[in-house]
Backbone bond lengths (Angstrom), bond angles and torsions (degrees), N, CA, C in turn:
res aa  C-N    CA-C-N  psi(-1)  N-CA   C-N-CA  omega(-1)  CA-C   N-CA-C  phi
1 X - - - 1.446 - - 1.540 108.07 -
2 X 1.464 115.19 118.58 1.327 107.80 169.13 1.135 119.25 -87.76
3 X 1.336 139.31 140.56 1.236 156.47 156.40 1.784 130.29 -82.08
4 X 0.790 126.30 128.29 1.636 134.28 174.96 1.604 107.21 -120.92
5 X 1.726 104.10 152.23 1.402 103.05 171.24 1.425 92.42 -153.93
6 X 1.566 107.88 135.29 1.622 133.17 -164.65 1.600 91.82 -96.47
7 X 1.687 127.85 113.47 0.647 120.41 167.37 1.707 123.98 -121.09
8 X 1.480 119.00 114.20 2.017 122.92 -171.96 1.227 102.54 -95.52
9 X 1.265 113.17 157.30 1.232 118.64 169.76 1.887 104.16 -135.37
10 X 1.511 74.89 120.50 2.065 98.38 -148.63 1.912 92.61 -101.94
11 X 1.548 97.56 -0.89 1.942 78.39 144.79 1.246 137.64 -84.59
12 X 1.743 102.85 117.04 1.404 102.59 -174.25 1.453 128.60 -91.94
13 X 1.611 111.28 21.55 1.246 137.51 -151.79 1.678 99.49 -119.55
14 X 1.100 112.24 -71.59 1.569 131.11 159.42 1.155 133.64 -140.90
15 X 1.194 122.76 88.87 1.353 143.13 168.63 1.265 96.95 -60.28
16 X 1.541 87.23 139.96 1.547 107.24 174.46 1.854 116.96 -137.17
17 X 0.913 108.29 -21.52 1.509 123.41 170.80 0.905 132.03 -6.50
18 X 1.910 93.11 -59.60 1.726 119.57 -166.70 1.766 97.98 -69.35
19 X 1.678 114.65 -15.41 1.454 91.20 -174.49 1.489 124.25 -95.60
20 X 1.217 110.52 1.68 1.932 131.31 -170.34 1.518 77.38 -67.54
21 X 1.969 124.01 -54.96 1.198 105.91 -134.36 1.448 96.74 -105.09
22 X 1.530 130.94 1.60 1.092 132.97 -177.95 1.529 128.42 83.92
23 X 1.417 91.75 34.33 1.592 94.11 -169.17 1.644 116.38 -106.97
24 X 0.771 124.75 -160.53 1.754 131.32 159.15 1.527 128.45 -114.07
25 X 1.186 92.52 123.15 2.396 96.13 -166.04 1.831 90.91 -74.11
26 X 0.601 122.63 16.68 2.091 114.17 146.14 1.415 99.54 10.66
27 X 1.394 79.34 -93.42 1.693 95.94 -175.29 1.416 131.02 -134.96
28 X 1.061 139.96 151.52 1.532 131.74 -149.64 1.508 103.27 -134.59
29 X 1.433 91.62 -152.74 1.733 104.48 -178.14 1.381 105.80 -89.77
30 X 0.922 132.25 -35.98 2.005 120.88 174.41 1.579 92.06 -70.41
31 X 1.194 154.16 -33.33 1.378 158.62 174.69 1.468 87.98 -43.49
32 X 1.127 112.16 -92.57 1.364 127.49 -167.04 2.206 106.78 -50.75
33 X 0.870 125.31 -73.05 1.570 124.13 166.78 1.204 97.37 -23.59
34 X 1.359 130.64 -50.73 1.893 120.73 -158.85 1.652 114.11 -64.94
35 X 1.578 94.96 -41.00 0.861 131.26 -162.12 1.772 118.33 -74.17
36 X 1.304 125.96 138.94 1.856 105.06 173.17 1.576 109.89 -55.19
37 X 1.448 105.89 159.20 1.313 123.15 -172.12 1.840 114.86 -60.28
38 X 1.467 96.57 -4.75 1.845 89.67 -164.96 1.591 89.89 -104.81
39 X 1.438 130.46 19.44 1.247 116.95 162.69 1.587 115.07 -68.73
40 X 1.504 109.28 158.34 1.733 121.00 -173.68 1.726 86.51 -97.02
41 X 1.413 105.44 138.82 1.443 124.11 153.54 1.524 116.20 -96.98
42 X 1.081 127.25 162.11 1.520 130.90 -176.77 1.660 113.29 -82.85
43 X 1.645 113.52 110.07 1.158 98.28 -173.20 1.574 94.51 -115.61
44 X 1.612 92.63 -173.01 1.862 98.30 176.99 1.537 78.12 -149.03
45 X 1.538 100.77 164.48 1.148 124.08 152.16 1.589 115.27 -127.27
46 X 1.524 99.51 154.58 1.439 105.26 178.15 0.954 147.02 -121.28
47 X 1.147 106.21 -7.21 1.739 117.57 165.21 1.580 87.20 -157.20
């Protein structure tokens, strides 16, 4: 059984998230909300 888990980081104050996984805060979740629904968010996969 594979499993997935969707994980946001819904501080809109200071996010910190993007740095566990090594990414760049570009753009976030108010990015995306402002934005129409067919925008891409930044994902990773991990195994």
């Amino acid at each position: 059984m594979t499993k997935k888990v969707l994980i946001i980081d819904g501080d809109m104050r200071l996010g910190e998230l993007h740095k566990m996984f090594g990414m760049n805060p570009d753009s976030g979740l108010t990015d995306y909300l402002l934005q129409d629904k067919d925008s891409t968010l930044s994902a990773i996969s991990l195994g």
